[in-house]
N, C-alpha and C positions, 0 to 999 in steps of 0.2 A: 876432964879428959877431952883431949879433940877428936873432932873426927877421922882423922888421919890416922891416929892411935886406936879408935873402935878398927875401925876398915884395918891394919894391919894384926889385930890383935884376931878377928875372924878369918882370916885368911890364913894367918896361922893355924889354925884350927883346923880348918879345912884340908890346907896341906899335910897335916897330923894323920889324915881320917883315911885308913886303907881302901883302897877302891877294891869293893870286891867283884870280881871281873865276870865270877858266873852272872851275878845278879843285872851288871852293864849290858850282858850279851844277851840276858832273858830280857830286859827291857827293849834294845836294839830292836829284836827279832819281833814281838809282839807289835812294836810300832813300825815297822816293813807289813808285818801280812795283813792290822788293819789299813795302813794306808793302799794296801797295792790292792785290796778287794772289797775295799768301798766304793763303793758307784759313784761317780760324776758325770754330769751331762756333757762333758767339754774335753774328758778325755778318752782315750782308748783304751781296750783293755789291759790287764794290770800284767808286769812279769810275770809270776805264776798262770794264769790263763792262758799267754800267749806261749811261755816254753810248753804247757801241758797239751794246748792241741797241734804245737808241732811236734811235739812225741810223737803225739797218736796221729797223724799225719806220716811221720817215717814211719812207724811200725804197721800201720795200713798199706803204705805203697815196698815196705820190704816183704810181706807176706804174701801179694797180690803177684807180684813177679816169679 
């Protein structure tokens, strides 16, 4: 067998293989909240931190008024 033949013959395969989409979107999601609420020296804080205390930053100056 050639190589061309393995490599077409897994690709087949692969294409065969239903993507299950819960499972794409439980992966997605897990690898967003640990990358955006891991710590690094070099960046800023993460979307979740910065929409949450802009919430609580509106809902502070809309109560205050």
């Amino acid at each position: 067998m050639t190589a061309t033949r393995v490599f077409n013959g897994v690709m087949m395969t692969i294409a065969r293989t239903p993507i299950r989409l819960n499972r794409l979107f439980l992966a997605i999601l897990i690898t967003f909240l640990v990358a955006d609420t891991y710590p690094h020296p070099h960046l800023s804080s993460g979307v979740i931190a910065s929409t949450w205390h802009y919430l609580q930053s509106a809902l502070h100056q809309d109560s205050a008024s």
